[in-house]
Backbone as a ProteinNet text record, in pm:
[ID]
protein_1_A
[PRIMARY]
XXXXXXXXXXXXXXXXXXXXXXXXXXXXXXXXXXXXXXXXXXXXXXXXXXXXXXXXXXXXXXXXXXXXXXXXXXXXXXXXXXXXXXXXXX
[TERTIARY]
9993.8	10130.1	10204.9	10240.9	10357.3	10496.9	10480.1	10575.4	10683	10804.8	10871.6	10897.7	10876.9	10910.5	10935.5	10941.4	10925.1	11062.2	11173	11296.1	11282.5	11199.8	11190.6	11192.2	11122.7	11022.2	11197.1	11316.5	11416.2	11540.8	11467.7	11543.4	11645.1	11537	11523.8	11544.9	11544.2	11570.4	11720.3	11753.7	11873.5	11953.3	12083.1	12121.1	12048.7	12041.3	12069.5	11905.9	11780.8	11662.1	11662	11757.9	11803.4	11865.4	11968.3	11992.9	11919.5	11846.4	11738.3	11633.8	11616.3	11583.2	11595.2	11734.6	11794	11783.4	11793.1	11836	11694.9	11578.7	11460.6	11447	11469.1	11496.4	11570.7	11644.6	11777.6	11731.4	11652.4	11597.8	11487	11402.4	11335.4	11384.4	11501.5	11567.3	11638.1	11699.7	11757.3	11675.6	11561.1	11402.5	11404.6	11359.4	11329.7	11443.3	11554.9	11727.4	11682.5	11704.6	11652.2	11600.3	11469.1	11356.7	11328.2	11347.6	11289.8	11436.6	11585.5	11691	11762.6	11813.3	11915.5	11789.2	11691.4	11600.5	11659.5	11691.3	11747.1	11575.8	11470.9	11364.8	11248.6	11237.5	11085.9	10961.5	10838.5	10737.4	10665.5	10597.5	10518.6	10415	10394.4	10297.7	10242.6	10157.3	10130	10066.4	9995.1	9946.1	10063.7	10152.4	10265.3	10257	10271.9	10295.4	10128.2	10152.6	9983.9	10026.9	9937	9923.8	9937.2	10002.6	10004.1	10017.8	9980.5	10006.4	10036	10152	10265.4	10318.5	10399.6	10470.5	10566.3	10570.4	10743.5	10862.4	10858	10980.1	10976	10865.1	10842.4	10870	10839.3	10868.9	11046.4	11091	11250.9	11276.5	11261	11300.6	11273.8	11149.8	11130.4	11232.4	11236	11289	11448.2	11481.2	11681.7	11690.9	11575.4	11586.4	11598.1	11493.4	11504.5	11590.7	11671.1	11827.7	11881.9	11914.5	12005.2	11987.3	11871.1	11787	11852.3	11834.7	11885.5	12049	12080.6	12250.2	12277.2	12254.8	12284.1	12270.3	12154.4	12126.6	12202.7	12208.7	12351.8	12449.1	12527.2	12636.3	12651.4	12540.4	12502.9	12544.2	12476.4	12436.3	12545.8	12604	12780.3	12822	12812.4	12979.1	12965.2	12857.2	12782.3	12817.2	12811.9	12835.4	12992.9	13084.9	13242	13292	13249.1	13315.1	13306.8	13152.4	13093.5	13193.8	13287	13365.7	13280.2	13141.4	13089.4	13094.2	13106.3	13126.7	12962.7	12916.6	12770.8	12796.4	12898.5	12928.3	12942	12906.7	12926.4	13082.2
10133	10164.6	10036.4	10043	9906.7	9861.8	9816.7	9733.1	9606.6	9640.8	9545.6	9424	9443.5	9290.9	9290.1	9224.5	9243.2	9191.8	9266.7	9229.4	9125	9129.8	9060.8	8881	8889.6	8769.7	8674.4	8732.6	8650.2	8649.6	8710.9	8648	8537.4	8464.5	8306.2	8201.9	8280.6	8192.7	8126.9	8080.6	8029.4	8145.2	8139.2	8263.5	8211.6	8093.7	8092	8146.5	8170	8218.3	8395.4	8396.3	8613.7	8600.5	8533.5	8547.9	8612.5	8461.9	8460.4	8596.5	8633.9	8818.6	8869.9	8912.7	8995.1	9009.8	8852.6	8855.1	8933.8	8874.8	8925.2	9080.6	9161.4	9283.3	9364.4	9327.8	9324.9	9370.8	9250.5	9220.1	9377.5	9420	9486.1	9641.9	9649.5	9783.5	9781.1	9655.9	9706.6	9719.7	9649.1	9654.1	9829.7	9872.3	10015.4	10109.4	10063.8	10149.3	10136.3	10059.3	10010.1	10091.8	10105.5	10138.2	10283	10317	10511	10536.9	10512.6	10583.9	10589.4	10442.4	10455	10447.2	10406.8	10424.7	10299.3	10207.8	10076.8	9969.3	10014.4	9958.6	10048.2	10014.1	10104.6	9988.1	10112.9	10075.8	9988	9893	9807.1	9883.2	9988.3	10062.5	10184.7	10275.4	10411.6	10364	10279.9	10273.7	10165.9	10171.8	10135.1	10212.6	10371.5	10438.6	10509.1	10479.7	10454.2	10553.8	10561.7	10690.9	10533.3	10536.5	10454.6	10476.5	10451.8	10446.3	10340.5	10321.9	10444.9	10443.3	10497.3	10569.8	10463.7	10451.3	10341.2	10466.3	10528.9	10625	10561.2	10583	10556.1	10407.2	10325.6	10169.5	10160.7	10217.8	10219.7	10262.8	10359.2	10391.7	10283.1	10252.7	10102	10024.1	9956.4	9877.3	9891.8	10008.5	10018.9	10010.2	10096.8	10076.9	9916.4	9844	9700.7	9620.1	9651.1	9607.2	9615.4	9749.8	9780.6	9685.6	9677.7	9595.5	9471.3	9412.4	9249.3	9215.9	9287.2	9329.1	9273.4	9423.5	9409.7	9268.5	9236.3	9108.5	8974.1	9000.8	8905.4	8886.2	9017.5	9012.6	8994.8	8997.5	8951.2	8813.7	8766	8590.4	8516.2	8601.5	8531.6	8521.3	8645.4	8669.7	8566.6	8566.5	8478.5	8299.4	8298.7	8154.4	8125.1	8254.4	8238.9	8245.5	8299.7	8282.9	8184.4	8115.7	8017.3	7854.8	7902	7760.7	7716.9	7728.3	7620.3	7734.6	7574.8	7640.7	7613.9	7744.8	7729.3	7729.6	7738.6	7713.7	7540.7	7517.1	7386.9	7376.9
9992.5	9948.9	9919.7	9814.6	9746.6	9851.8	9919.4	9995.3	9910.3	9900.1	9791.3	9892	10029.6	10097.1	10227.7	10310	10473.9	10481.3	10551.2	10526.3	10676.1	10713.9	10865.1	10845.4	10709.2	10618.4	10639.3	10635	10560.2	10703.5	10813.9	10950.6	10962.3	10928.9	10939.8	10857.9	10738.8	10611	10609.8	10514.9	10466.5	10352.8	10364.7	10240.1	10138.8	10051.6	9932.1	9920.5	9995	9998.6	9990	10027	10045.7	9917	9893	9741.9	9647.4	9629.9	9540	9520.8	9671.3	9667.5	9589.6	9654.6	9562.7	9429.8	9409	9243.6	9159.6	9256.2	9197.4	9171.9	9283.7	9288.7	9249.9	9193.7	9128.5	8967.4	8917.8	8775.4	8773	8869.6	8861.1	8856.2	8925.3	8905.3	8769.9	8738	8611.5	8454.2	8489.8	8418.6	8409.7	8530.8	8542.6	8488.5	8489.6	8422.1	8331.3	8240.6	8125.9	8055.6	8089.9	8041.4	8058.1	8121	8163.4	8178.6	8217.6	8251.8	8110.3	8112.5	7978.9	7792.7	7859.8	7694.9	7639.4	7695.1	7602.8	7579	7624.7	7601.4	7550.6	7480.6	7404.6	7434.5	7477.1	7525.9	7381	7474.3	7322.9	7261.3	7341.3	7199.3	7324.6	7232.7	7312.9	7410.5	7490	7573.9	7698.3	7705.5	7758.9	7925.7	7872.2	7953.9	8059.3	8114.2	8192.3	8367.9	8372.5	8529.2	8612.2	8697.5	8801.8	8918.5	9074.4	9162.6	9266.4	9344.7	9283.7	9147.2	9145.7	9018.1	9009.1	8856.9	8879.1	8900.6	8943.7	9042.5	9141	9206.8	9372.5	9348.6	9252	9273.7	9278.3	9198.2	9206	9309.7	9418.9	9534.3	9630.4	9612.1	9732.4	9691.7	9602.2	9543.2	9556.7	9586.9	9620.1	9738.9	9792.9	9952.7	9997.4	9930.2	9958.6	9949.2	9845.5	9807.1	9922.6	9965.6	10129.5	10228.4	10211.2	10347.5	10335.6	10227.3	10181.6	10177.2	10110.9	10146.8	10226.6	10357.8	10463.8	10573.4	10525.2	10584	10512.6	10425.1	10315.5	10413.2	10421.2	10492.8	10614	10702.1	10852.7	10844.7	10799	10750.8	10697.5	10610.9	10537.3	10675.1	10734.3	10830	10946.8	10981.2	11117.2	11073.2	10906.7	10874.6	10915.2	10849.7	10812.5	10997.4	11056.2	11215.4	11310.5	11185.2	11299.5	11236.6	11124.7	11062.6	11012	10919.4	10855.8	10672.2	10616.7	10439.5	10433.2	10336.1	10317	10138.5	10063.3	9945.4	9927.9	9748.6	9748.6	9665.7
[MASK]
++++++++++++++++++++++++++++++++++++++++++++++++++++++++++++++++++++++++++++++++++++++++++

């Protein structure tokens, strides 16, 4: 089963490393909008669309769920910086 990421993996990290997550995951849901929701991408040719497992459904569901996960841990990590008095912006 397709695992989009061990939210455990980014404990320890630094934000600007969860960022960067995101941003990745981010690119991949709006890839998938894109493409199967709003139709703003047409497949490069009939063999585009292929049986996969999982399904890019099931990849978009990991994939939002994973968002939450990262978020959440975003905002752990901001708030823990902003109480503790240190600027993690340049």
């Amino acid at each position: 089963m397709y695992v989009p990421g061990h939210i455990q993996d980014f404990d320890n990290k630094p934000i600007e490393d969860i960022i960067k997550e995101r941003n990745s995951v981010l690119k991949k849901i709006y890839h998938f909008e894109n493409k199967y929701i709003l139709n703003t991408l047409k497949p490069d040719n009939i063999f585009d669309i292929k049986c996969v497992d999982p399904s890019p459904e099931v990849l978009y569901q990991c994939d939002n769920e994973y968002l939450v996960q990262l978020t959440e841990l975003l905002n752990k990590k901001f708030n823990e910086k902003v109480w503790n008095g240190e600027k993690w912006w340049k």
